[in-house]
C-alpha positions in Angstrom: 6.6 9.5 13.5 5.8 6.7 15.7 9.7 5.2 15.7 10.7 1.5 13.9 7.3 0.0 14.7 4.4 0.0 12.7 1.0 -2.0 11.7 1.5 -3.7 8.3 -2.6 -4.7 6.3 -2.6 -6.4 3.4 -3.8 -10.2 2.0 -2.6 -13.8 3.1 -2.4 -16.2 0.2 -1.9 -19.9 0.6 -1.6 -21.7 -3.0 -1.6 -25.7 -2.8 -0.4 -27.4 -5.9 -0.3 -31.3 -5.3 -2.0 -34.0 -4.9 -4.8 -31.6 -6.1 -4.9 -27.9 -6.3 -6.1 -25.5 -3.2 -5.9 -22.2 -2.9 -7.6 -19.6 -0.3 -7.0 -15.8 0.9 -7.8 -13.4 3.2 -7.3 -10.2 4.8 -5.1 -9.5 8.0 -3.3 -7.0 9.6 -0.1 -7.5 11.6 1.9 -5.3 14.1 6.3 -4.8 13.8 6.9 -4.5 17.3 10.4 -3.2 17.9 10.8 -4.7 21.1 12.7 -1.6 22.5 9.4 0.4 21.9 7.4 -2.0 23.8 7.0 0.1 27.1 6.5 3.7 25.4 4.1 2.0 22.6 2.0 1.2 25.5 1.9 4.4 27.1 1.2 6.1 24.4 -1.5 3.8 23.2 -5.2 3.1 24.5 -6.4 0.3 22.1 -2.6 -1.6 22.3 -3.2 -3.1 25.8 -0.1 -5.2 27.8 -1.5 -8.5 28.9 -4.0 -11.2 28.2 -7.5 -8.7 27.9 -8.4 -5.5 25.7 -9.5 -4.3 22.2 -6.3 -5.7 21.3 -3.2 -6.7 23.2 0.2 -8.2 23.5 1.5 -10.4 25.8 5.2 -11.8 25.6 4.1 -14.7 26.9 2.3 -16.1 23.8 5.5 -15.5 21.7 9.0 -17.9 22.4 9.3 -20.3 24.7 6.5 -19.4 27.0 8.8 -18.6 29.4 9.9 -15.3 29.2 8.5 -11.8 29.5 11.5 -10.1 28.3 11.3 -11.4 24.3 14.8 -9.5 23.3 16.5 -11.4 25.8 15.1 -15.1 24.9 15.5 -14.2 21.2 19.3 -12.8 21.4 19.8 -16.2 23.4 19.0 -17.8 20.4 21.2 -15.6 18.5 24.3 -16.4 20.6 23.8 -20.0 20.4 24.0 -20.3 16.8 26.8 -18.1 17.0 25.2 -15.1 15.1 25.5 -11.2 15.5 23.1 -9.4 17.6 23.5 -6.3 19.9 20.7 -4.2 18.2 16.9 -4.0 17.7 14.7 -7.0 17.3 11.5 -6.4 15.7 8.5 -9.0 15.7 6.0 -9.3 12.9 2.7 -10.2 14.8 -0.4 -10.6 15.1 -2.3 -9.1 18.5 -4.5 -10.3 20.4 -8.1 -9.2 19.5 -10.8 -9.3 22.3 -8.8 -11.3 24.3 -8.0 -14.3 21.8 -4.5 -14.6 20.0 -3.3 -17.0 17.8 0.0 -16.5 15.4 0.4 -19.3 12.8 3.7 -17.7 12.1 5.6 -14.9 13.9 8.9 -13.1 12.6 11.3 -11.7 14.3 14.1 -9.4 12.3 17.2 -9.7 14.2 20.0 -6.5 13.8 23.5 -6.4 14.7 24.1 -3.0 16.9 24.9 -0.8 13.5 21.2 -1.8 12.5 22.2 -3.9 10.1 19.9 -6.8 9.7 21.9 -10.3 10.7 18.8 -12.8 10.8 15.3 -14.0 10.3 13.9 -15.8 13.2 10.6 -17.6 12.0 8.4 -19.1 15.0 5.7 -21.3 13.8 2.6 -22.4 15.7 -0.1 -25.5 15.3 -3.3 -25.9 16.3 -2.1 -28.5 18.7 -0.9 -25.8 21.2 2.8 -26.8 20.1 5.7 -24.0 18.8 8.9 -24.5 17.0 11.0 -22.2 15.6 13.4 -22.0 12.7 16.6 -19.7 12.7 18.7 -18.3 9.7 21.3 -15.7 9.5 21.3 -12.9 6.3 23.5 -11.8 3.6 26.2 -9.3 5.1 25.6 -7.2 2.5 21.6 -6.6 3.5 20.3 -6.9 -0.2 16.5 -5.7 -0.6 15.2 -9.6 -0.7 16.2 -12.3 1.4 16.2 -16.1 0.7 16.5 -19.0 2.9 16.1 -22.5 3.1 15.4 -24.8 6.2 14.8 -28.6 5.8 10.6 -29.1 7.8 11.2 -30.3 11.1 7.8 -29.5 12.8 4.2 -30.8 12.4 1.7 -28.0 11.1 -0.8 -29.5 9.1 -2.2 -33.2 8.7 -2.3 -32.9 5.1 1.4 -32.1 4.5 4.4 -34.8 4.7 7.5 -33.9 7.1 9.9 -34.8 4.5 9.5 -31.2 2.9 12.0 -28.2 2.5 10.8 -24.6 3.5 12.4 -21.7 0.9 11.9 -18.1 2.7 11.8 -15.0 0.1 11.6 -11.9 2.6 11.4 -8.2 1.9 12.1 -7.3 5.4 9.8 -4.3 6.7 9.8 -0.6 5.2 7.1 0.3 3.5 6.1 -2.7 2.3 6.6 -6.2 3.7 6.7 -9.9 2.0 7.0 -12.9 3.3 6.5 -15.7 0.9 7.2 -19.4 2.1 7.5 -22.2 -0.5 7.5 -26.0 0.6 8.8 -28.2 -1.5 9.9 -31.7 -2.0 12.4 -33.8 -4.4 9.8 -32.9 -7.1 9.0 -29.5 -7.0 6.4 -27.0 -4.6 3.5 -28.2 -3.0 2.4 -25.2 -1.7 3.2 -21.6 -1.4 2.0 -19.2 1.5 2.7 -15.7 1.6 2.0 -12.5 3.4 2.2 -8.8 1.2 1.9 -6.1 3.4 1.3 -2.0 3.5 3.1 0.6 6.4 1.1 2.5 8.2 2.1 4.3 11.5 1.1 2.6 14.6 -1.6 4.9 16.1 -4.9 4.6 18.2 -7.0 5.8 14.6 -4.9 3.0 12.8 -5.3 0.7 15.1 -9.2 1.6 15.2 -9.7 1.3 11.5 -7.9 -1.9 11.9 -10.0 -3.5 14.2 -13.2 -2.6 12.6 -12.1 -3.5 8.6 -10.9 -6.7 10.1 -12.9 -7.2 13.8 -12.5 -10.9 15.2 -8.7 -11.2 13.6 -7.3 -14.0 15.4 -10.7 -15.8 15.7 -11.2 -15.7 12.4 -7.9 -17.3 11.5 -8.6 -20.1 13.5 -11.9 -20.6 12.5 -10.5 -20.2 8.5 -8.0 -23.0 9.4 -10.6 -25.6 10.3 -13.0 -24.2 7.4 -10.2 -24.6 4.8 -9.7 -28.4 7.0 -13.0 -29.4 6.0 -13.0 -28.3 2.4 -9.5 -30.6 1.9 -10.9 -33.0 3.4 -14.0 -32.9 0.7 -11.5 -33.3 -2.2 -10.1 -36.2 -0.6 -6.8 -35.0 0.8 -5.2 -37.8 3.4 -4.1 -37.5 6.9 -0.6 -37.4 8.0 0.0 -39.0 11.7 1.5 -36.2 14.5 5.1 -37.2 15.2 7.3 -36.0 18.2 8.6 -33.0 18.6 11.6 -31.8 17.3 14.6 -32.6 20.3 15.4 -28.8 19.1 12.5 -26.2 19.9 15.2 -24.4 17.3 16.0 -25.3 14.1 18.9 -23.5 12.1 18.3 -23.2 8.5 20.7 -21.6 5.5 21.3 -18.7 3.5 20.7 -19.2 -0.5 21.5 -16.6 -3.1 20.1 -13.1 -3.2 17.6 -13.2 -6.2 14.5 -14.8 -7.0 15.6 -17.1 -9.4 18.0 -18.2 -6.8 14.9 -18.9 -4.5 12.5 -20.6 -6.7 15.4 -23.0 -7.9 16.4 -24.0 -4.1 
């Protein structure tokens, strides 16, 4: 056993409903880093490299605000100011970098209180503009098997969505599987629906091997899907939304809704 930490491949689905219908998906693998692990993951590892440079790598630096190497520390920060439980392990849902080149869309981190229990979902969303912003929400006490959450859209991703949008989160935090399903809505209903199913395997040089060659140029690939799938919305006519400021918060604090399905896709 390799401890909490683990690589997680499976498909990324992005489902557009309005003004006109879109849909796309693709293939990725991502790492659970427990953040604990970090220093004996890369000891024991040859392809999971610290730093900038290597088959694949992880630098702290590309995560949170940029400005710390210690990630628990910036991230329990967080915790404390919103006035929510922490004390025990933090686990991010990433992807590496590949070949140098890194580029998360969205990173997770699952937040535990120090009896393990889980306490919150930080969600830390990147754009192609180089700009980060993060959105915070605690979890049920009672750690039911799928989480829901709401946070009102506070940050510019795309120039084909509106800000005036709600975000609904339906997690199955890691085990042997992991989901992550986003819906954004607005007064009338979903727009669009992302969502990332993924299968455990134990974090080890052959995984990480078969990893890189059923999916070589990860990150790169991303990137270059984003602008692809750009130009194709463009083609059916799709507008462009202006870039507004930033947030005055680089943290936004969303809520809890009810523990079922239903309960999500009626937020």
């Amino acid at each position: 056993m390799t401890g909490a930490s683990a690589l997680y491949v499976g498909p990324v689905t992005h489902r557009r409903f309005k003004p006109k219908m879109h849909a796309l998906r693709y293939r990725v693998f991502m790492l659970l880093l427990d953040l604990d692990e970090l220093p004996g993951l890369f000891s024991r590892l040859q392809l999971l490299r610290p730093g900038r440079f290597g088959l694949m790598s992880f630098r702290a630096r590309d995560h949170g605000d940029k400005a710390h190497d210690d990630l628990k520390t910036y991230v329990s920060g967080r915790l404390t100011d919103a006035g929510i439980e922490s004390g025990g392990p933090i686990r991010l849902l990433c992807m590496p970098r590949v070949l140098g080149y890194g580029f998360n869309p969205l990173s997770v981190y699952f937040c535990h209180d120090a009896e393990g229990r889980l306490t919150a979902i930080l969600y830390e969303v990147r754009n192609t503009f180089g700009q980060r912003h993060s959105y915070l929400i605690a979890t049920p006490e009672d750690g039911p098997d799928s989480v829901q959450q709401t946070a009102p859209k506070r940050f510019y991703v795309s120039p084909f969505m509106d800000m005036d949008l709600t975000y609904v989160f339906d997690v199955a935090p890691p085990g042997e599987d992991v989901r992550i399903t986003i819906q954004v809505r607005d007064d009338k209903g979903p727009v669009l629906t992302a969502a990332f199913a993924g299968q455990r395997r134990e974090l080890t040089d052959g995984a990480l091997f078969h990893a890189w060659i059923t999916h070589p140029l990860l990150t790169l690939k991303v990137m270059a899907g984003i602008h692809w799938e750009a130009v194709k919305i463009v083609a059916k006519g799709f507008r462009f939304r202006g870039k507004p400021p930033l947030p005055a918060q680089p943290v936004t604090i969303g809520t809890m809704v009810t523990p079922s399905r239903e309960g999500a896709s009626h937020a």
